[in-house]
N, C-alpha and C positions, 0 to 999 in steps of 0.2 A: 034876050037870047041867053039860053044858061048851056052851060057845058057840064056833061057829069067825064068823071075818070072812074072805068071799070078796070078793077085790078088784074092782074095779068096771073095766067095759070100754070101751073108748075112745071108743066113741060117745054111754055114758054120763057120762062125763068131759066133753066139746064139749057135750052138753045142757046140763050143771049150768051150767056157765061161759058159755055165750051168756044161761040165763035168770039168771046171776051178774048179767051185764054192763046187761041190756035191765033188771033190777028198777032199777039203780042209775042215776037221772037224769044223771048227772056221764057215765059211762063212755056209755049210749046217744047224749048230746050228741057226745062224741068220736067214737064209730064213723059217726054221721050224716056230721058233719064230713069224713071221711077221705071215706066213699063219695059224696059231693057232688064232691070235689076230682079223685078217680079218672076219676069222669065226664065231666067238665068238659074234659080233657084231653084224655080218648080223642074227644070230640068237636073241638077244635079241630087233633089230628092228624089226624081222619080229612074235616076241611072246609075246614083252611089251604091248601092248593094250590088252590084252587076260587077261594076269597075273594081273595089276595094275588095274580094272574094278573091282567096289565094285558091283552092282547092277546084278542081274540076265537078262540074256538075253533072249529076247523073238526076236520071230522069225516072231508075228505078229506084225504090225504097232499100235503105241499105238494112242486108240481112241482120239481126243482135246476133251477135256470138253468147255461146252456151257460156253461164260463168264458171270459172274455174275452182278446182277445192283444190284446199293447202290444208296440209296436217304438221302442225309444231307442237311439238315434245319439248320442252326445259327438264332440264334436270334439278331437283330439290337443290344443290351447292353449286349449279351454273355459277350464281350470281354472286354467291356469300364469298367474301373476303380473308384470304387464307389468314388465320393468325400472324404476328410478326414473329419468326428467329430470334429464339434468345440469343444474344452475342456472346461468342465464343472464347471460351476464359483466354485471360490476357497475361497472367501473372504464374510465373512458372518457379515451383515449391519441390523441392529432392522427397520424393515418399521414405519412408521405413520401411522397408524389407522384410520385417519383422511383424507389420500391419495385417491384421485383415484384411480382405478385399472388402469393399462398402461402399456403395456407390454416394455422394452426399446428394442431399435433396437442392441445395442451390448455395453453387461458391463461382468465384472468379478465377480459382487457381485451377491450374494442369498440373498433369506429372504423369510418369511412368504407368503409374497403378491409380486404381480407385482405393482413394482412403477417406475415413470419417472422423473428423476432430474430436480428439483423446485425450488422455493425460492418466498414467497410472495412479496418480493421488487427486481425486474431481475437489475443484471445486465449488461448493456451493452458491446458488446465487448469483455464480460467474457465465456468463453467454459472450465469450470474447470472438474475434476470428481466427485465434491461435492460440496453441496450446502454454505453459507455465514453462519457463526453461529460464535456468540460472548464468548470466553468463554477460557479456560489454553491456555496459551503457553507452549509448549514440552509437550506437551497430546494428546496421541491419543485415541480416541473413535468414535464408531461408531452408537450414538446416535444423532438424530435431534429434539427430541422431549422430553421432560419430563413432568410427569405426575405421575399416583398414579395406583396401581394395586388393593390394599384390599379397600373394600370401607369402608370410617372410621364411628365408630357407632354416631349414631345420639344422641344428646343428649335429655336426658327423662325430658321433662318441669314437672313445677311443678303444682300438680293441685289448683286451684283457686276454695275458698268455696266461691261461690256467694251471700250466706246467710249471712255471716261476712265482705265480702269488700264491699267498697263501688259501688255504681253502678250509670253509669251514662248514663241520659236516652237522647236521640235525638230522635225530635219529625220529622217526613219526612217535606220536604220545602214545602212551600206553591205551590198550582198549579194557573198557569194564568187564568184568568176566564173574557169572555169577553161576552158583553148581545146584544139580537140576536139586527140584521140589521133593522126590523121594516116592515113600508111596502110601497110599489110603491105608487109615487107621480106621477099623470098627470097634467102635465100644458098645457092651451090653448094658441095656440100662433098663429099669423096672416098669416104665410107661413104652420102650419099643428101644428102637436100634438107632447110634448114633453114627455118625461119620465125619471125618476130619479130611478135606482134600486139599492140599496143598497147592496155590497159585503157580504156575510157571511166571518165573521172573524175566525181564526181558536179559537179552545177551546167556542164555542159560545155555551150557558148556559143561560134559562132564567132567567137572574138575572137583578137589577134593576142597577146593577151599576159594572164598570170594576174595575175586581183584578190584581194585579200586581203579578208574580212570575213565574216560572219556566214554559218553554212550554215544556208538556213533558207529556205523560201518568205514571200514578203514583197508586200506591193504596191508598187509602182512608185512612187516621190514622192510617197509615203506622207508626211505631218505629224503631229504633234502639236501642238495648238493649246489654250492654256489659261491663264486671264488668274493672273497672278503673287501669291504669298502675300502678302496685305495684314496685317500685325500688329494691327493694331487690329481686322479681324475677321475672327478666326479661323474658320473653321470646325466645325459641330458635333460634342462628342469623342464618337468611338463607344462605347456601354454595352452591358457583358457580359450574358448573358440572366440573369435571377435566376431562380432557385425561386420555385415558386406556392402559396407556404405565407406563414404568420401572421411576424412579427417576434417571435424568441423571445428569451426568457432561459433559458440553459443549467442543468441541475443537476448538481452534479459528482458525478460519478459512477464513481470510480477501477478497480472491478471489474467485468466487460465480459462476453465470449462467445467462445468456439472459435470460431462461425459466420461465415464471409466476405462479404461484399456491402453493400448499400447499406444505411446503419445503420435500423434502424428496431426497433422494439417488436412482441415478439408479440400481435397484434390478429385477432378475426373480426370479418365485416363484419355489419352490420346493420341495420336501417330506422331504428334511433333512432340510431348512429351518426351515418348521412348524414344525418338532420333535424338534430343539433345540427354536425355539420362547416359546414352553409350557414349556420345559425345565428349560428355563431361569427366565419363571414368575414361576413355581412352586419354585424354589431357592430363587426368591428374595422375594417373601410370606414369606414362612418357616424361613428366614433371618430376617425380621423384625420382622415376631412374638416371635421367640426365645429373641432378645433385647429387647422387651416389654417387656415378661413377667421375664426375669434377672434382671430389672429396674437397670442395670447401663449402662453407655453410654463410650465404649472405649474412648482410646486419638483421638483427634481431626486431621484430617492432614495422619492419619495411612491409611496402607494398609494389603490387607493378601492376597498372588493369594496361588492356589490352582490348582496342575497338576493330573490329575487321569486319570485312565484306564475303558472308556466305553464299555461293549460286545453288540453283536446283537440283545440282550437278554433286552437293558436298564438296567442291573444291573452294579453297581461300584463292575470293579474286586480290583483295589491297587489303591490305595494312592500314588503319586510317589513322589512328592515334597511339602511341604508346605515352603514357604518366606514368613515374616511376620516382620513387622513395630509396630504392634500393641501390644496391652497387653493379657496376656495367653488368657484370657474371651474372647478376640476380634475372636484370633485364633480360639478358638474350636469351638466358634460362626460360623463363617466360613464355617469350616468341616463339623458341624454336618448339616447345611444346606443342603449340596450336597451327605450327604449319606441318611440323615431321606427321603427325598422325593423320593428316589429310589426303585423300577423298576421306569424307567420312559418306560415304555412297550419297545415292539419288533419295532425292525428297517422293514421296507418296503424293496421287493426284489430290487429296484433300488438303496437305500442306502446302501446295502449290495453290490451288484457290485460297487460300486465308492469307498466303506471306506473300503470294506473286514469284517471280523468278529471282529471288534475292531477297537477300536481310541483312540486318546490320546487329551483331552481337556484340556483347562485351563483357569481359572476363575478369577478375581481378583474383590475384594471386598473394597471400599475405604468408611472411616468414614470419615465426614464432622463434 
């Protein structure tokens, strides 16, 4: 007897094995498992876009807005970067009075006036930033010129009694006197007729005979009348006009400028310039007259500088430093210069931007 074995068909294959899987607790736990998870998914793919939608849904098609137009103009220099400010001169130079005005084409110094570096004898070769001046070694100043500020009083002559000096008379010179030309001679002569006419001379007067003396319109007995040089009182000596500058002390200065004319420093002008130019002449006024009228003359060779606190205002806030070489008198001489003449008025809005509300100067005063 024989036995054959037909092989079994695939769908009873998938029977045996599903009722494999579903008998064994372990393996139906797993397939649960998987089919839980499968589901889970297709449900959160097919209800995430629903859920995660912030925005209200609308069921019409949302109208486009028309696009807008925009018109921008730039301007050519919107964008360009303004050059930098040249910084504003820092070193302050006493101009000449006597200068030109000239504005330079580029210096560091200020002053009063526009001046342009000069010197009446140039020269050659020489491109310095100051002019040739004779004068201290190891000093520094920033003077070119000296001169006189107060004008000094005239001395009062004495009067002359006419009555009591003697007086001496000049008679006017004599005037040239010449007697007239006379009158035309004809002479007969064999080729025609001649004539002799007599020139008028200048000064011609009928007189019978020539005077000698002066040719010159004159008045008549004319005098000069004027009481005679007394030696005991002379007369007052006439004074040469001075420059209207500070009394300086020179600094030597061997190397000079091509440039011709009247010596001075390249300077532009400016509002703080001219505040400290009156500045300086009302200080050194007030300085000389105080030594006048104390009639003593410090030591010779002495100095006194002088540091203090200017406000916006021209008033002297502090005092900050006094140095002094010289004797007490000299000192407070000094001081009292730079505060008697204070206010020296209100600073200009542009010295106020440049200094701020305050500055700190300083002075120096030297006896000769």
């Amino acid at each position: 007897m024989t036995h054959t074995l037909s092989a079994p068909t695939p769908s009873a294959s998938v029977k045996r094995l599903a009722a494999r899987i579903l008998g064994d607790p372990d393996s139906r736990s797993v397939l649960i498992g998987v089919a839980a998870v499968l589901l889970v998914h297709l449900l959160l793919f097919a209800t995430a876009p629903y859920l995660l939608r912030s925005d209200a849904v609308h069921s019409a098609a949302r109208k486009q807005a028309a696009p807008h137009q925009f018109n921008i103009e730039i301007a050519p220099q919107a964008f360009a970067k303004a050059p930098p400010k040249p910084p504003p001169p820092n070193k302050y130079v006493e101009a000449n009075p006597n200068a030109p005005d000239n504005v330079p084409d580029k210096t560091t110094n200020f002053s009063s006036q526009n001046q342009q570096l000069a010197q009446e004898k140039p020269q050659l070769d020489q491109h310095n930033d100051k002019p040739k001046t004779d004068g201290r070694k190891d000093f520094q100043s920033n003077q070119v010129v000296s001169g006189q500020l107060s004008k000094p009083q005239d001395p009062v002559p004495v009067a002359v009694d006419v009555a009591k000096k003697p007086v001496k008379t000049e008679m006017a010179p004599k005037q040239q006197q010449n007697p007239l030309s006379g009158f035309e001679k004809v002479k007969d002569g064999t080729d025609g007729f001649g004539s002799n006419l007599g020139t008028v001379p200048d000064n011609a007067k009928p007189v019978p005979n020539k005077v000698d003396g002066v040719n010159m319109p004159m008045v008549q007995n004319a005098q000069n009348t004027e009481p005679a040089i007394d030696p005991k009182h002379p007369r007052a000596r006439p004074e040469l006009q001075t420059t209207h500058a500070r009394p300086a002390i020179f600094e030597d200065n061997q190397f000079g400028t091509s440039n011709m004319g009247a010596i001075a420093y390249s300077a532009k002008w400016s509002s703080y310039g001219a505040y400290l130019h009156k500045m300086i002449e009302a200080i050194q006024i007030q300085w000389e007259r105080i030594l006048i009228d104390s009639r003593t003359e410090p030591p010779s060779g002495t100095y006194v500088t002088v540091k203090f606190t200017l406000d916006s205002k021209g008033k002297i806030t502090e005092i900050l430093e006094v140095e002094s070489t010289s004797s007490e008198q000299g000192k407070a001489s000094c001081v009292s210069a730079i505060t008697n003449t204070a206010p020296y008025g209100d600073w200009t809005d542009d010295m106020i931007a440049i200094l701020g509300n305050s500055q700190e100067l300083t002075f120096r005063f030297y006896y000769e």
